[in-house]
N, C-alpha and C positions, 0 to 999 in steps of 0.2 A: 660319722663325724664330718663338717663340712668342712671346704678345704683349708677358710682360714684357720678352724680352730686345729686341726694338722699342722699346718705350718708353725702356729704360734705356739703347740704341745712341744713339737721339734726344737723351736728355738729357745725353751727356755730348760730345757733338759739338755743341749748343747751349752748353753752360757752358761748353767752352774757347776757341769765338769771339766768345760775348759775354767771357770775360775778354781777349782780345786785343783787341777793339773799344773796350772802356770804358776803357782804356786808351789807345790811339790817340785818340779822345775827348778825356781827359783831357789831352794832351799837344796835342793842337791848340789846344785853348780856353784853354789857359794861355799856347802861344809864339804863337796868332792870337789874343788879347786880345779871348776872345769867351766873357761869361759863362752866356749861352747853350747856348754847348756845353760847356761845364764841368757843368752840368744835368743834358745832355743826359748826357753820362758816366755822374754817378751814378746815373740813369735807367736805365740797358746795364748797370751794375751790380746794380742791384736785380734783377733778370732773372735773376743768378744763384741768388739765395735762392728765387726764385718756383719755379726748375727742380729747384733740391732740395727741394722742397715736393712738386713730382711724384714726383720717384724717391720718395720714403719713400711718399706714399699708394699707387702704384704697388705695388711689392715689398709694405706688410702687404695689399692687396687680392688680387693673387695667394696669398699663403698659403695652405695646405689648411685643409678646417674640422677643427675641433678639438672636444672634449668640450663647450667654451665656447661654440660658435660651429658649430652643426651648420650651419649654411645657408652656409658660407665667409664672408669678411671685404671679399666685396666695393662694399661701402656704402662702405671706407675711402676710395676711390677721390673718392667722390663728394664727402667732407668734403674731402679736397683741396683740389678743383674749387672749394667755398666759399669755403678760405681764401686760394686762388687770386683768384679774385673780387672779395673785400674787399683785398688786394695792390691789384688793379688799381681797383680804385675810388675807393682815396686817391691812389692815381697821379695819376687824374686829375683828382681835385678838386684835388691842389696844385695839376697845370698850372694848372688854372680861378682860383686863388685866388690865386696869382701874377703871372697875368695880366691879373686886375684890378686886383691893388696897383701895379704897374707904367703901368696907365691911370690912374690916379685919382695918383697919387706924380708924374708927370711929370717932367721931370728930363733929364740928357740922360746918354748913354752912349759911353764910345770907340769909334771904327770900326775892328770886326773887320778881322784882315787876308784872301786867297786864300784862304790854308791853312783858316782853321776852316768857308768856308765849300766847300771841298774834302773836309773830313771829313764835314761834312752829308751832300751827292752819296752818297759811302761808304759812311753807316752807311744811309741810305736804302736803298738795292741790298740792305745784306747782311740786313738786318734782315726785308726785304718776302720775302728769298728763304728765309731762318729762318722766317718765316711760312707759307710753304707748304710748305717740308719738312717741320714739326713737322705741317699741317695734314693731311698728306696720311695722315700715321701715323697719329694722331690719328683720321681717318676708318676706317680700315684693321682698329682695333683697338677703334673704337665708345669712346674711351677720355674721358671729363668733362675730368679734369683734364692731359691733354694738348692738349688743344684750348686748356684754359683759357692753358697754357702759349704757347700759339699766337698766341692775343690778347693777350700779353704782347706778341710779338713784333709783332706788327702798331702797337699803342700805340705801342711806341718806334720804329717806322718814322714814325708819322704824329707824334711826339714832336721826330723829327730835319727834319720837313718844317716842321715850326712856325720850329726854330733855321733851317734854312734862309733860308726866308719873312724870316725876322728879321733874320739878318746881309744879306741881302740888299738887304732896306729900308732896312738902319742906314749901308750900302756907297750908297745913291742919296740919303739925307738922311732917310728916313722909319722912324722905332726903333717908332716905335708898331705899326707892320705886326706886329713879335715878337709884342705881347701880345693883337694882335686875331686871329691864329692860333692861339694859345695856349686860346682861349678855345671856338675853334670844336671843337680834337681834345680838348680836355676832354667836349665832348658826345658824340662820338664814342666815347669811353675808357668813357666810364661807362655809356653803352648797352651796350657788349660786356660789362661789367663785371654789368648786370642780367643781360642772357642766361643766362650763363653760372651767372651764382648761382640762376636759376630753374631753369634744366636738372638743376641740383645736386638742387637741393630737391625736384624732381617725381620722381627717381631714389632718392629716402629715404624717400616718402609714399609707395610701391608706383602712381606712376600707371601707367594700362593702359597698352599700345602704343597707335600711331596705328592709325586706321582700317583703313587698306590693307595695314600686317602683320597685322592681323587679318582681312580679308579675305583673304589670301592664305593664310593659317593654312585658315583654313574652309575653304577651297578643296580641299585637300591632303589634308585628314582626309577630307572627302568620296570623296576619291576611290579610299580605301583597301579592299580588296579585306574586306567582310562589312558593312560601314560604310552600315548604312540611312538615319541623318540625323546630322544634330548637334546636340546639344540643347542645349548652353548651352558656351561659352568663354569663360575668365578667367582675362588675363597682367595682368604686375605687372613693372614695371623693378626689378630689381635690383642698382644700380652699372650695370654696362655690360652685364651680364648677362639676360635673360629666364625668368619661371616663365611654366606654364602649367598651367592647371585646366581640362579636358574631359570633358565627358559626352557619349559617342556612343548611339546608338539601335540594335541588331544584333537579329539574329533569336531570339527567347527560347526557343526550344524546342532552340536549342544545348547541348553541354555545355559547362563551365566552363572544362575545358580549351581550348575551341573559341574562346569568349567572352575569353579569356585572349592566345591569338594575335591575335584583333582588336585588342586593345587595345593588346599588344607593339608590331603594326605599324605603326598610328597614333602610339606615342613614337619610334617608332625615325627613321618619316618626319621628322618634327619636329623632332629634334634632329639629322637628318644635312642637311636643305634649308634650316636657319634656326641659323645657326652662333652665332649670340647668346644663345640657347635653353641654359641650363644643365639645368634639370629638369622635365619636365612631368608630369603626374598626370594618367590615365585613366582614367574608372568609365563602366559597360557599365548601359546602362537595357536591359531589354525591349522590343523596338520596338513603338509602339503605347500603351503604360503610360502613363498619366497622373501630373504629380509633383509 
């Protein structure tokens, strides 16, 4: 399956159980008199808009390049992942900001009935398990804004642990428990919520890979059959994608032709053992040459 059609399996099997969830949701918190999970709902809802945020950067990041756009469009992906990001960041400052008006307001609240805090339990499970399906894609496909997508689902698990916490307090005499929850997955929410917008950002700036794909790069070219040293490598994130810039060191008294299949061999290694690898670029020093 290629990656967009993963991505867009994922996100339409997430949008039709967060629409059956926020809905069930919805209908507890209103017949279990629990505003909590009425919240909580429109929270499972907003889930949906974040997943169509994925499919569109998804599908233009897959597009082929075009006369506009030789390098392909897949940065689109990354801006996603941003606007992903800032989604879940307000997410969680409401919870935060909420949670404090509700400490400082005091006040008291009717006790939730079973049911809404039945649907907690529920969206809990479904929510944690939308977490690691979407995550697992997500990994699968090296993909920003699916992941981003992913932290969605993880916030509204840790979203529905708070109304939990909360009907549950409010069920023993203690309503404050809600908003001192409330306050903890806000910090929670908004740390996923930086990751993710830095991951973003370091995928736009062309940062290199980590260390150890590039040692593992080095590794490989080295060991390519004419391939006297490696003189210098330079990758650069592309969306989800990898460049790379090499200069190997080969025998100079080669012909060009010769000098030519080194170089074929070394992109071909490259982009068959490092599937992330869109394009690599190889220029052939003289071994020995100073540069």
């Amino acid at each position: 399956m290629s990656e967009k059609k993963l991505a867009m399996k994922v996100s339409v099997v997430t949008i039709v159980i967060n629409a059956l969830l926020s809905a069930f949701k919805l209908f507890a918190g209103i017949v279990g008199n629990s505003a909590a999970m009425v919240s909580d709902a429109v929270h499972s809802a907003s889930d949906v808009l974040s997943t169509f945020v994925v499919m569109a950067g998804v599908a233009v990041a897959n597009k082929e390049s075009d006369s506009t756009h030789r390098y392909g469009h897949e940065k689109m992906e990354s801006i996603a992942g941003m606007l992903l990001a800032v989604l879940l960041f307000v997410t969680g400052a409401g919870i935060g900001v909420e949670g404090m008006k509700k400490i400082f307001a005091g006040g008291t609240i009717r006790t939730p009935s079973m049911l809404a805090m039945a649907a907690a339990v529920i969206s809990i499970a479904v929510k944690e398990w939308m977490y690691w399906y979407t995550r697992r894609a997500a990994k699968k496909i090296n993909s920003g804004a699916l992941m981003a997508d992913a932290w969605h689902h993880r916030s509204d698990a840790l979203s529905s642990i708070g109304s939990f916490v909360g009907i549950f307090g409010a069920r023993l005499g203690y309503p404050v428990l809600d908003s001192v929850a409330s306050l903890v997955i806000c910090v929670f929410i908004i740390k996923a919520a930086y990751d993710i917008f830095m991951d973003a950002v370091d995928k736009l700036v062309d940062k290199s890979c980590d260390d150890e794909t590039v040692k593992q790069m080095n590794g490989l070219i080295s060991r390519q059959q004419g391939v006297m040293g490696v003189d210098e490598i330079r990758t650069r994130l592309f969306g989800n994608k990898i460049y790379v810039d090499v200069e190997i060191s080969a025998d100079g008294s080669q012909s060009l032709y010769e000098a030519h299949e080194i170089a074929q061999r070394v992109h071909d290694a490259l982009e068959a053992n490092f599937t992330s690898v869109k394009h690599c670029m190889v220029h052939v020093n003289p071994y020995g040459q100073q540069h």
